[in-house]
N, C-alpha and C positions, 0 to 999 in steps of 0.2 A: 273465685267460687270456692264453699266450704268442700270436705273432703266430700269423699260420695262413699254411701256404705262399702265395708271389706268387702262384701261379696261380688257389687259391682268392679268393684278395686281390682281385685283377684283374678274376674275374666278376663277386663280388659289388660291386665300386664301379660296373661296368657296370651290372648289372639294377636297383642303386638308383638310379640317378642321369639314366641317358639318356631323354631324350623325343623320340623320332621327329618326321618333319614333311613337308609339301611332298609332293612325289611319291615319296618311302619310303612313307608312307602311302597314299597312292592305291595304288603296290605290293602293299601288304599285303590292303587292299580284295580287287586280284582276286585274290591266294593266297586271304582269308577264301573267298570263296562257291566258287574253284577247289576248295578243300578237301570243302567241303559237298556239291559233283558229284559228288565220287569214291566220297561216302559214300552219296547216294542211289543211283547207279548200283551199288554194291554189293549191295544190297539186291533187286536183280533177279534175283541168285543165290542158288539154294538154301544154297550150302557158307558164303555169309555169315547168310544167314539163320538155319540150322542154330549157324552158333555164338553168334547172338543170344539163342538158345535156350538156352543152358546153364543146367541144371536149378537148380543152387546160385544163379545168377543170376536165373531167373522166378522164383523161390521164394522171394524175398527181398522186404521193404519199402524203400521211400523218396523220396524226393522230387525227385530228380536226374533229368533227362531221357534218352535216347539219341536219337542222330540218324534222325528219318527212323521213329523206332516209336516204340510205345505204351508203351515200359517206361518206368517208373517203379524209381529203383533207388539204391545209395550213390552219393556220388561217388566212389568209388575202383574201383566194378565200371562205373560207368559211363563213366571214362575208359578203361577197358581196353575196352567196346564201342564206344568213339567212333573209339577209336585205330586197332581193327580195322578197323572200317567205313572209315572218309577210305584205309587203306593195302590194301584189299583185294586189288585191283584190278591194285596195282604202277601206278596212274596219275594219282597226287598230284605237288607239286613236287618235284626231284630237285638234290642238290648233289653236284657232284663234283671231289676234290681226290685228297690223297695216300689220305684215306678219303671214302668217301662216303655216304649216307642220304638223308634226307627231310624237312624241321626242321616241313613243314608236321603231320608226327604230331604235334607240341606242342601244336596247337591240339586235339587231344582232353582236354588235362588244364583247357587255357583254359576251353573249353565248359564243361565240366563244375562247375569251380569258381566261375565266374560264378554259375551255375545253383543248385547249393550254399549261396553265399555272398549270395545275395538272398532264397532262398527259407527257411533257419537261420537267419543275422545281418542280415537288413535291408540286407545291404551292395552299394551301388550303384556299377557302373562304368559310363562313358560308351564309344560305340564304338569311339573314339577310343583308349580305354584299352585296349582288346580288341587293335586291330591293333597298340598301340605294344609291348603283351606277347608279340603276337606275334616281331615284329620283334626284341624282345629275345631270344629262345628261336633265332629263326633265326640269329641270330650266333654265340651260345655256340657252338650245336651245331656250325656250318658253320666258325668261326675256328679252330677244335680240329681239326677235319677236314684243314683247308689243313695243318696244322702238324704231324699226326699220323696216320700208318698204325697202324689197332689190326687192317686183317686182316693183317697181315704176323705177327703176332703170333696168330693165330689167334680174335681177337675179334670180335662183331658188331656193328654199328654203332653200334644201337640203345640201347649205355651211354650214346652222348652226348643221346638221347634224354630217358635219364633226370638226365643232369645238367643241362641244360637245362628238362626241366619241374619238376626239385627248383627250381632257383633262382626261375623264373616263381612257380611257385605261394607259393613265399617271398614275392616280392614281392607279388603277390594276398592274404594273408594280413596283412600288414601287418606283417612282421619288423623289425628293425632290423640292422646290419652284423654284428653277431656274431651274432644268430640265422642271419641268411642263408649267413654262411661256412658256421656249425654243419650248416646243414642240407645244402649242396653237400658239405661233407667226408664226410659218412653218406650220399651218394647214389657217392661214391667207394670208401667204402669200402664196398658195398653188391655182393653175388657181380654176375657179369659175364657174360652170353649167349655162347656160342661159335658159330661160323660153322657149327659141324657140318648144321645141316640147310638149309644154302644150295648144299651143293659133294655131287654123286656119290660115292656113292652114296647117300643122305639126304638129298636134295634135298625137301623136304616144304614143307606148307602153313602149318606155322609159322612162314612169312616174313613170313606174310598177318596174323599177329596180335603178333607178338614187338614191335613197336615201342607197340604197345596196351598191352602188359603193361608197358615198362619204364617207359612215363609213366607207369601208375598206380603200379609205386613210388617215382617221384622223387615225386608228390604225397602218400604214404604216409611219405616221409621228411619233409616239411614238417608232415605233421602230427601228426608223434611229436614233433617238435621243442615241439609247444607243451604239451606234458606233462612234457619229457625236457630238462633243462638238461644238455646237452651237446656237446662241440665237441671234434674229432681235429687238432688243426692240423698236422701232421705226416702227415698219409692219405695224401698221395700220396710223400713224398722220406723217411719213416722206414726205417730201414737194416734189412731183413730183409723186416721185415714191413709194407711201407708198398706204395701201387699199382704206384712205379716196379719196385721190385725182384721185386715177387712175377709182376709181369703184362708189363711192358714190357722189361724186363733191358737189352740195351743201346741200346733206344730210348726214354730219359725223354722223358714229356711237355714238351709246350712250349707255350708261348703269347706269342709276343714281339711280335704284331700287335696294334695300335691297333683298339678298339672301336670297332663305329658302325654302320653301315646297308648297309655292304658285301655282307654274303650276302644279304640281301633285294631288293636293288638288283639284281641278278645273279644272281637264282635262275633255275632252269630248269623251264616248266610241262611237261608231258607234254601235249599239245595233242591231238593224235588216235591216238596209239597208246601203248594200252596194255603198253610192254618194257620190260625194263631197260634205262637211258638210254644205254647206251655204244652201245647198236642202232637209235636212235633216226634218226640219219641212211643207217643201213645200208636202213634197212626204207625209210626215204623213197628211196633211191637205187633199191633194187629195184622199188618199185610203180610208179618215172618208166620202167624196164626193160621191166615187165610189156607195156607198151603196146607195145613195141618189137619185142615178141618174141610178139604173139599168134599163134596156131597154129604155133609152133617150137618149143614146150618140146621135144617130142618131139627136136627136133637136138640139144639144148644136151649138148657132149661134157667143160665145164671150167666151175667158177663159183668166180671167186677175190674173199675179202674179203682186202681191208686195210685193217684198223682199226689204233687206239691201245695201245698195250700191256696198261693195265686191259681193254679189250673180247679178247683172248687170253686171261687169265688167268681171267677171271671169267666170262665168256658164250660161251666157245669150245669146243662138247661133242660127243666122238662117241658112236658108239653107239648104244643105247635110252636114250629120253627116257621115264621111269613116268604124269609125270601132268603137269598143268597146271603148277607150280612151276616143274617139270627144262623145259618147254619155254617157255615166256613168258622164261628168260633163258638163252634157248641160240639165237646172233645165225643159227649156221647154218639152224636152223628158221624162223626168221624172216623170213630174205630168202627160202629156197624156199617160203615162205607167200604172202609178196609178189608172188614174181613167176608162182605160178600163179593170184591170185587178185584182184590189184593193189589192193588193200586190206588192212585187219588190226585185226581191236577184240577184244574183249574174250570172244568165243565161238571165236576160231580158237585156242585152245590147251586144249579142249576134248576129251575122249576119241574122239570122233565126229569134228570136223575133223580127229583124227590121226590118223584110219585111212586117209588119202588116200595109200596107197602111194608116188605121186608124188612126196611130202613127201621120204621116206628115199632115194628115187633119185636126187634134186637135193640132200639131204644130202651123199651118196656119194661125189656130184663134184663137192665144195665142199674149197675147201683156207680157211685162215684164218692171216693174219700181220700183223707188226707190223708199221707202215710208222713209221718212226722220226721221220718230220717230225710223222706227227700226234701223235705222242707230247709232243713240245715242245710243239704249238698247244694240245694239250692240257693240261698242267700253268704254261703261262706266267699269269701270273694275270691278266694284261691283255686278253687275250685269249676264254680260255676256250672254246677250240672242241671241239667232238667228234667228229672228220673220220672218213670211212668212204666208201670207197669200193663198188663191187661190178663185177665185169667177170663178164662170158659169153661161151665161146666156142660157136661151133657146129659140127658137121660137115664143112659147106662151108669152115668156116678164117674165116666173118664172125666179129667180136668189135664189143660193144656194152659200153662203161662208161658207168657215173653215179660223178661224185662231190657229195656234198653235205656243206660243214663244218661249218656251224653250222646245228642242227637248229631246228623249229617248235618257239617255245618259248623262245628263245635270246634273251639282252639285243637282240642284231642284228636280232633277225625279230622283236622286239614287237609293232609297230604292225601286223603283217602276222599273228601270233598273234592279235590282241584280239579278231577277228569269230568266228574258231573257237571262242576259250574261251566267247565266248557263248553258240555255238550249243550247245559241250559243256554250258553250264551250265542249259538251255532242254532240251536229251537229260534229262537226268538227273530231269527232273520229270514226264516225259512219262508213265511208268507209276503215279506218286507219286499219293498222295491228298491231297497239303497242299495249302496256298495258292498255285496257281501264279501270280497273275495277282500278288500281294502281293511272293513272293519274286523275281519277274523285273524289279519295279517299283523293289523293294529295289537289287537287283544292278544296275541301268543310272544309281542315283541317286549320280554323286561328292560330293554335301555331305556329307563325312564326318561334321558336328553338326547336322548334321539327317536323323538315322539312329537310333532308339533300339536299342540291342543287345537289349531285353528284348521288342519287338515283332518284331523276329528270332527267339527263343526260341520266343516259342509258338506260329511259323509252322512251325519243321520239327521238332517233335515233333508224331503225332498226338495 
């Protein structure tokens, strides 16, 4: 078989070859059970609930778990529940570059295949192995992202989803370098999710489950591979009809960065609010406001963001907001959430919290720009900030700003993150019927080999 493009080249010498260590792994630790929070706490809502339920889905036989419920189901339907569940929320980990996403959706095809691959083929992984696959999945996806806009291009993130859980579950599988290319090239050349129902007028809930679907077929690619002796080496740079030319046109992909531990190292948790990330310090800026300005909303005659250029593009909405989707990344709802309400989870974008008039009034006289320094702190890779400021004025001509750069969550405010994500992780059991005392005991233990991932398993399935 000819070579197969560098880029394919390059993942595949990655996902075979790198072993995490040290505090990447510890890293991963808190993304693992961060992950599993988002996914319990999902489950508190009906509209997750409801897609649990999908009929093709209860109807089905198997042996694969879901998070957090009683289904029993394939591995391929139960990565797409695992997937929806950990992203429902919009309060998993977040990357963001020239593209952005969530690499912690990979771990719904991990789960899943684990699960699969012990309870089919006897086949046993240590936790160890869990979080270093992780960590592998969080790079592909997030290295690709630094080096490549696919919404400029009108695509959804969530491809690199699936070429990231193609390659993982490859390697989980137990491929060798030309199965693994083969199976990356067929998650390439595999149709591509379009942004359409992220942006007005089609802003929908299929945000809540697209990165569920596209893991399950990067692992759907890995296991046609083992039936299907085939391999496209040319998927992405063939002249016509290859990914550059059909999809990309004059932005070929790229990947000239060094593999390794970088995006995991550097990922960003969602700590206590559930937005889209680019709001994440906007909404912390307004709820330091909210205090500032109790019994004045009524004055307030002007409320100016300045955010980063992705926070204009992507989360800057006028108008009518339809449902929870269009409002959870729309930053001007958010900070006039904040600052009438000085908090913000997961119930304020809700049909009912929107009916607060108030909301659309402090919309009204909200302006939204770029402010071009945060733009650079934003895209410098050393850095990685996500600056956002929020001014008010009032009546009387008083004016009150917050600015905050780097959000809860941030490589910077780790150590000042760790006791929240607890407590988030501690919320998220609180309605659950699993093992709390087991799972919380799990989650505070850093011996990573003295952790079995299989007494993890039958603690968050009932």
């Amino acid at each position: 078989m000819s070579s197969f493009n560098p880029l394919i080249e390059k993942i595949t010498n990655f996902a075979q070859t790198y072993e995490a260590a040290g505090d990447t792994l510890q890293e991963a630790r808190i993304c693992f059970y961060d992950s599993l929070a988002c996914a319990f706490l999902a489950l508190e809502h009906s509209q997750a609930q409801n897609f649990c339920a999908l009929p093709y889905i209860k109807n089905s036989s198997g042996s694969v778990g879901v998070i957090g419920t009683d289904i029993k189901t394939n591995v391929i339907d139960a990565t797409l529940l695992n997937g929806a569940l950990i992203r429902w929320l919009d309060f998993n980990d977040t990357w963001l570059a020239k593209e952005w996403g969530h690499p912690s959706d990979n771990l719904s095809t991990i789960l899943a295949l684990t699960d699969y691959l012990d309870k089919e083929q006897d086949k046993k992984f240590t936790f160890k192995d869990i979080l270093n696959f992780m960590v592998i999945a969080h790079e592909i996806q997030g290295s690709l992202a630094i080096e490549n806009s696919f919404n400029k291009v009108g695509l959804d993130h969530v491809l690199l989803v699936k070429i990231a859980s193609a390659a993982v579950a490859s390697k989980m599988l137990g491929h060798d370098y030309i199965q693994m290319s083969s199976v990356i090239s067929n998650a390439f050349l595999d149709g591509q999710s379009l942004r359409t129902y992220r942006h007005f007028p089609n802003t929908g809930a299929r945000k809540s489950w697209a990165a569920g679907d596209a893991a399950s077929k990067g692992l759907k690619q890995a296991f046609i591979s083992e039936v299907s002796d085939e391999g496209y080496p040319t998927a992405i740079t063939a002249k016509v009809w290859g990914f550059n030319d059909v999809l990309m046109r004059d932005n070929p992909l790229k990947l000239q960065r060094n593999l390794n531990s970088y995006v995991m190292d550097n990922i960003l948790y969602k700590v206590n609010f559930p937005a889209e990330f680019h709001a994440q310090t906007a909404a912390e800026a307004a709820i330091k406001l909210s205090k500032k300005l109790s019994g004045k909303l009524d004055e307030i005659t002007k409320i100016e963001i300045q955010t980063q250029e992705p926070g204009v593009r992507i989360i800057s909405k006028k108008g009518p907001l339809k449902n929870y989707a269009d409002r959870d990344h729309c930053i001007e709802y958010i900070v006039a959430w904040c600052l009438i309400n000085g908090s913000l989870d997961a119930n304020s974008y809700d049909d009912v919290s929107a009916s607060n008039p108030k909301i659309d009034q402090l919309r009204d006289l909200t302006s939204t720009h770029e402010n071009q320094s945060y733009t650079n702190r934003y895209y410098d890779l050393a850095e990685r900030a996500i600056p956002n400021s929020v001014t008010v004025k009032l009546g009387s001509g008083e004016m009150f700003t917050e600015e905050v750069i780097y959000p809860l969550g941030h490589r910077n405010r780790r150590d000042e993150s760790k006791p929240f994500l607890g407590a988030k992780f501690e919320k998220s059991l609180k309605k659950s019927n699993l093992d709390k005392s087991f799972l919380l005991d799990a989650y505070k233990n850093e011996a990573i080999d003295k952790v079995e991932i299989y007494d993890i398993l039958t603690k968050i399935y009932k």
